[in-house]
C-alpha positions as CSV (number, residue, x, y, z in Angstrom):
1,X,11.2,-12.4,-9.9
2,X,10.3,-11.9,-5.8
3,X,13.8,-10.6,-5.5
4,X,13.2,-8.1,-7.9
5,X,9.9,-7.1,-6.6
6,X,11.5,-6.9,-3.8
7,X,14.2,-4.6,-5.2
8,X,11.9,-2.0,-6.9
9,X,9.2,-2.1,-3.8
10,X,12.6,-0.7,-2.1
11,X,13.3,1.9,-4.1
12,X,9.9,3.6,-3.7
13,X,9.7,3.0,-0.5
14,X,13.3,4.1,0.9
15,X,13.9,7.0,-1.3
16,X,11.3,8.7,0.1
17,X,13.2,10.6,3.4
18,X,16.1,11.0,1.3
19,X,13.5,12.7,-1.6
20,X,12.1,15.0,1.6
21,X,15.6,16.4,2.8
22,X,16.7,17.3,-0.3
23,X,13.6,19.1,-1.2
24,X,12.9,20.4,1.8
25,X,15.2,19.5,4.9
26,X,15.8,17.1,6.6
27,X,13.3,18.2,10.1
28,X,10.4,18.0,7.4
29,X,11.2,14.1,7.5
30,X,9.8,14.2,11.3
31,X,6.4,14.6,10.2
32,X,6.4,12.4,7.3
33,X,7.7,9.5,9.7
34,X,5.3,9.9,12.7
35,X,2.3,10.1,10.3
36,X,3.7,7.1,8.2
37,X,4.5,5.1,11.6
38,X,0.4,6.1,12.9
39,X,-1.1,4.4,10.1
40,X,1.5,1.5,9.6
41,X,-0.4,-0.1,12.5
42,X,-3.2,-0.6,9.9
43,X,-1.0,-2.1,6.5
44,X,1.0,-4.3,10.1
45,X,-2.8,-6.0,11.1
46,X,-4.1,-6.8,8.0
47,X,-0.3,-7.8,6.9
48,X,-0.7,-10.4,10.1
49,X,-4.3,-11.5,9.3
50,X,-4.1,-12.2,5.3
51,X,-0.2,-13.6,5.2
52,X,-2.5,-17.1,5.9
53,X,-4.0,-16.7,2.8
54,X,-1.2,-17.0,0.7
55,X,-0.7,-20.7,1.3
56,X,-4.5,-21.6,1.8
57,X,-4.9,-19.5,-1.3
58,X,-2.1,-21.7,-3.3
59,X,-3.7,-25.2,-1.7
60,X,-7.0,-23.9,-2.8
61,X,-6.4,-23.3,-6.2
62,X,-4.2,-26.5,-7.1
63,X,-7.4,-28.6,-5.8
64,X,-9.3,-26.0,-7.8
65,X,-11.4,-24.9,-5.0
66,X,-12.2,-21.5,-6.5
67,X,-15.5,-21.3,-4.6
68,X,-13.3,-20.8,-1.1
69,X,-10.8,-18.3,-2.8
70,X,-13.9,-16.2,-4.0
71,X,-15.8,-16.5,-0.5
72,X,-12.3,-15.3,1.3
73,X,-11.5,-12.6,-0.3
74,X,-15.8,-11.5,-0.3
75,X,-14.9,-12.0,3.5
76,X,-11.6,-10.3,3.3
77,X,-13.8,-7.1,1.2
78,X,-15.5,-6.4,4.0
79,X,-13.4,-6.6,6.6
80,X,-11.5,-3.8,4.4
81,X,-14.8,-2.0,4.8
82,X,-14.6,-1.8,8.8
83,X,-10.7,-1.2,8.4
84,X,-11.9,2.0,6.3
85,X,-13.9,2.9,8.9
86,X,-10.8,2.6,11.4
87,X,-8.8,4.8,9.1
88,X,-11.3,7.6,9.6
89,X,-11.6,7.0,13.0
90,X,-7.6,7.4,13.4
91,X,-7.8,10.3,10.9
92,X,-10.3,12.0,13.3
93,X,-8.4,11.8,16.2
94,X,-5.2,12.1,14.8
95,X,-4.8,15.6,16.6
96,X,-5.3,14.1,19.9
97,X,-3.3,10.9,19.4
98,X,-0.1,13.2,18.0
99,X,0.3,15.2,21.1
100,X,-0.5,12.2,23.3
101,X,2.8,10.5,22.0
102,X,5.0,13.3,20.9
103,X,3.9,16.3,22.1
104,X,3.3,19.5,20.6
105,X,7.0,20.0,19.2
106,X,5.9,18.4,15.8
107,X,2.9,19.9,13.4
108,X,1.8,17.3,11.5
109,X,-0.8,18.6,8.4
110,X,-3.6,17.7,8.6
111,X,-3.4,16.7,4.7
112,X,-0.4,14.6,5.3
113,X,-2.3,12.7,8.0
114,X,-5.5,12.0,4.8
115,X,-3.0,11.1,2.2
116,X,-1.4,8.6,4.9
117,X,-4.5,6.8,5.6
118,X,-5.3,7.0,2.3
119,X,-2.0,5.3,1.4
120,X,-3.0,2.3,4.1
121,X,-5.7,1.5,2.6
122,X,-4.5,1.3,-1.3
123,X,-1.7,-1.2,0.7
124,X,-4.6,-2.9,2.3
125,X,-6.5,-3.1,-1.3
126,X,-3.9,-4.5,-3.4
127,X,-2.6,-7.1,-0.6
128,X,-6.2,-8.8,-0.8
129,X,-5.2,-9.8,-4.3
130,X,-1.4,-9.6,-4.4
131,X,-1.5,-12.7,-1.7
132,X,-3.2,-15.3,-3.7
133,X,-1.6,-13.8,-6.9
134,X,2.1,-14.2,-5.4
135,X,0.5,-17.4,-3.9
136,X,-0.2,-18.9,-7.7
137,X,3.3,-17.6,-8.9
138,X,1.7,-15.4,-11.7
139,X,4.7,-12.6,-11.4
140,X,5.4,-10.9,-14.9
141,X,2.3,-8.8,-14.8
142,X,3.3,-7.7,-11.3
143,X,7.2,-7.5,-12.2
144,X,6.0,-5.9,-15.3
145,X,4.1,-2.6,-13.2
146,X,6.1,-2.7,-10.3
147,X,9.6,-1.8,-12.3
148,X,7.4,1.1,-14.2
149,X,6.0,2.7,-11.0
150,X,9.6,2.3,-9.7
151,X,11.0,4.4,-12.0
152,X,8.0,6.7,-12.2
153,X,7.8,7.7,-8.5
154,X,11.4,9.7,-8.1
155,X,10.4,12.2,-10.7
156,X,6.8,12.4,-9.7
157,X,7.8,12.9,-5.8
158,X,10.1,15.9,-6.8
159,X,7.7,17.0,-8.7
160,X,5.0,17.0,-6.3
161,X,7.2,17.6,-3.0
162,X,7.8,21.3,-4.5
163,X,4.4,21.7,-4.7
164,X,2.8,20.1,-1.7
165,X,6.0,19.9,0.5
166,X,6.0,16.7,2.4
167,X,2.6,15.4,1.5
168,X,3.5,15.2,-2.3
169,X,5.7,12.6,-1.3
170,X,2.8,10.7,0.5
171,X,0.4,11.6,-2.8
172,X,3.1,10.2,-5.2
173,X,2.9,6.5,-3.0
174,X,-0.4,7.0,-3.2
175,X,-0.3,7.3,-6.8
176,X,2.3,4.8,-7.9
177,X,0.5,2.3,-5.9
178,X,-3.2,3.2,-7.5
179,X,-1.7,1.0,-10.2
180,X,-1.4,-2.5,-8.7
181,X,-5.2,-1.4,-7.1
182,X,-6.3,-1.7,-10.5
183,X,-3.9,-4.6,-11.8
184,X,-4.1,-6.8,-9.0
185,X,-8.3,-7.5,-8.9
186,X,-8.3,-7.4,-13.0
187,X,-5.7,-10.3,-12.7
188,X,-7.2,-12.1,-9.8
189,X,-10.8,-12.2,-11.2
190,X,-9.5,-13.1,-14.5
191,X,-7.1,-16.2,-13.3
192,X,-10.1,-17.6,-11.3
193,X,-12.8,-17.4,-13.7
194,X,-10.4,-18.7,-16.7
195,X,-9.7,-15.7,-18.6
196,X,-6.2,-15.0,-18.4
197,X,-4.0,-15.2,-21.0
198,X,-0.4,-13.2,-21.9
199,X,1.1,-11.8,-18.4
């Protein structure tokens, strides 16, 4: 089941330069890299600071220590709060940052920098649930999505690159991974007050 996770997260994530040349061409996947590679630092330093949690989450809920699961991810909540904050922050000075480290050769749009904050912090979202969920092995539910929004997110970043050129393909990630935003906490508050039942 992690192996094909792993598989379909793939898929959505490595079509997307090969999506933007053939759209558009292949200078437009500049842009889309740089803006992507900004706001990476964010989904790399949470990444770092929750990967703990997965086997502290797993210990915690085979001694059925619920309490400390709901206190850390309360914690991890509002440390997403001053992460939010961050993203504005890096949105703000985006301008700045961009021709410190490349120059002035590359426009980035200003909408494409949004939609890749934006995009961050869905990532951050659903990996303050997805840990202790992957932690517990409860899969099908996230197998289940994952493979949908797979196949969902090729048509709907054509789609949406013809219309919003390179940030479509941003707004389509953004999209596709809405889903496990509002899967992942339904599942999570529902396995540790009792509740869950089926996938």
């Amino acid at each position: 089941k992690f192996f094909i996770l792993q598989i379909a997260g793939l898929i959505i994530f490595s079509t997307s330069n090969i999506i933007i040349s053939q759209v558009l061409s292949p200078a437009e996947v500049t842009p889309f890299n740089i803006a992507y590679k900004y706001f990476s630092l964010i989904t790399m330093v949470f990444g770092i600071i929750i990967s703990p949690m997965w086997s502290a989450s797993t210990d915690a809920y085979v001694k059925g220590d619920i309490l400390w699961i709901k206190r850390t991810v309360t914690k991890l909540m509002k440390f997403l709060a001053a992460i939010g904050v961050l993203v504005l922050i890096m949105i703000l000075l985006s301008n700045k940052i961009y021709q410190l480290w490349i120059g002035t050769k590359v426009h980035i749009p200003i909408l494409l920098t949004i939609l890749s904050g934006v995009y961050s912090l869905i990532l951050a979202w659903s990996l303050c649930f997805s840990n202790f969920i992957f932690g517990i092995g409860k899969l099908k539910l996230q197998l289940y999505s994952t493979i949908v929004v797979s196949v969902m997110f090729i048509p709907l970043s054509f789609w949406l690159c013809n219309r919003l050129g390179v940030s479509g393909i941003v707004l389509s990630l953004c999209i596709v991974n809405i889903v496990s935003c509002i899967l992942n906490p339904i599942q999570f508050y529902k396995i540790i007050n009792g509740k869950a039942n089926g996938i």
